[in-house]
C-alpha positions in Angstrom: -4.4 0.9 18.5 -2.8 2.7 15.6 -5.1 5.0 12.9 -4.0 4.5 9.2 -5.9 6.9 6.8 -5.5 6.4 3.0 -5.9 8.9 0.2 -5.2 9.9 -3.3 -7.6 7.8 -4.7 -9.8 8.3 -7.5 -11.1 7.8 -11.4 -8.4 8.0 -14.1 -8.2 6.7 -17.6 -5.8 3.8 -18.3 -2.3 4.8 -18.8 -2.3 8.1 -15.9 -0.7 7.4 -12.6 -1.6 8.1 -9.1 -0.1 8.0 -5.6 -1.6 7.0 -2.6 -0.9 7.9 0.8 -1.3 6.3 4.1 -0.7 8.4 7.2 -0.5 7.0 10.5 -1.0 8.1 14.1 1.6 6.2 15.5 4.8 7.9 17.2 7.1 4.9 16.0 6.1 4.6 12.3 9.9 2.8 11.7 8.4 -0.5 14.4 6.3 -1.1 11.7 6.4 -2.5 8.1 3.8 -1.4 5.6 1.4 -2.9 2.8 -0.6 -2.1 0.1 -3.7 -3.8 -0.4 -6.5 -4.4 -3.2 -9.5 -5.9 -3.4 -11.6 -6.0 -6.8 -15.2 -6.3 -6.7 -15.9 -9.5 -6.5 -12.4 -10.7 -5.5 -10.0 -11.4 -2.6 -8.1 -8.6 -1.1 -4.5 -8.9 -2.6 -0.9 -7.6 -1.7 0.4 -5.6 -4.2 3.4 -4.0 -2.3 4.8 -4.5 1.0 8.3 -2.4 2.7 10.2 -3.2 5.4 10.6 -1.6 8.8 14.3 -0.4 6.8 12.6 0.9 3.6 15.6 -1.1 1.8 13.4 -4.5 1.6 10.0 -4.2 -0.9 7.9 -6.7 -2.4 5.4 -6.5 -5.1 3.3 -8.7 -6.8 3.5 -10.0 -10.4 1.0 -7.7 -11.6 2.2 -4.5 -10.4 5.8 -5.4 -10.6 7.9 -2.2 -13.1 4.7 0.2 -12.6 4.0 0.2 -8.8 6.8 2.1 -6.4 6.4 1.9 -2.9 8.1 3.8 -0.4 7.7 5.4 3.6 8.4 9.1 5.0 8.6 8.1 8.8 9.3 11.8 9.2 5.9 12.5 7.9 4.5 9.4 9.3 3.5 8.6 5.4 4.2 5.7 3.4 3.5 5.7 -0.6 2.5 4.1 -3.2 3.0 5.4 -7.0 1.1 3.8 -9.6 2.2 4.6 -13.0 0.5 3.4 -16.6 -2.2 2.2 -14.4 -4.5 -0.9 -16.2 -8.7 -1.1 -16.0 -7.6 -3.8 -14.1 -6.3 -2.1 -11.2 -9.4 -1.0 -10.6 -10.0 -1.7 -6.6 -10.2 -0.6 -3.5 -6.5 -0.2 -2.0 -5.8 -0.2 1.3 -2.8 0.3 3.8 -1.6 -2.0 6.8 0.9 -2.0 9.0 3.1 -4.8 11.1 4.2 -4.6 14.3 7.9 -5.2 14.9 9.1 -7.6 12.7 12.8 -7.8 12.0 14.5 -4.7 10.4 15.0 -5.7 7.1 11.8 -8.7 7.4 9.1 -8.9 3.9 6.0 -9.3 5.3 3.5 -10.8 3.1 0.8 -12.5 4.4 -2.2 -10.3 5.4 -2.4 -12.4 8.9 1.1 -10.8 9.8 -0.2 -7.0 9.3 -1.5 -6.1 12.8 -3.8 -2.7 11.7 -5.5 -2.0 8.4 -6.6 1.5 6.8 -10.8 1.8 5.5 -9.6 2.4 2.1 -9.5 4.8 -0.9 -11.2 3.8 -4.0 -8.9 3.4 -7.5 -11.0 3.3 -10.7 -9.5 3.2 -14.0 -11.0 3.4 -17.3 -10.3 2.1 -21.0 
């Protein structure tokens, strides 16, 4: 079982950033790839950013894409994700999961391939 704990959330007004965190608990954070996560009230839980087990492989989605960095410490057991000129319509609840041992540089994007999920920190932008 591996422990993923988000933070860094919180209420902002549109155009600030933020930068989440997700720690793990794992010894062997570089076996696993990471994503980011959100679900809006009312809506599906999305992928906004995944990286690979190599860091040099990163996906986001559409909506993010030019505003949304992601990026791992597996020193600190920490991946990231900045969030810059954030939109009311990031407003959600983002959270972080991990794969287990997919290829070095393999995108995982489909929430059935992330093995372990984080219980969230809470994003809330206003206009």
């Amino acid at each position: 079982q591996v422990h993923l704990v988000e933070s860094g959330g919180g209420s902002v007004q549109a155009g600030e950033n933020l930068r989440l965190s997700c720690t793990t608990s794992t010894s062997y954070p570089d076996l696993y790839a990471v994503g980011w996560f959100r679900q809006a009230p009312g809506k599906e839980r999305e992928l906004v950013a995944s990286i690979s087990r190599s860091g040099e492989v990163r996906y986001y989605s559409d909506s993010v894409k030019g505003r949304f960095t992601i990026s791992r410490d597996d020193g600190r057991k920490t991946a990231y994700l900045q969030m810059a000129t954030l939109q009311p319509e990031d407003t959600g609840m983002y959270y972080c999961a991990v794969s287990r041992g997919p290829a070095y540089d393999e995108m995982v994007t489909s929430p059935g391939e992330f093995d372990f999920w984080g219980q969230g920190t809470q994003v809330t932008v206003s206009s």
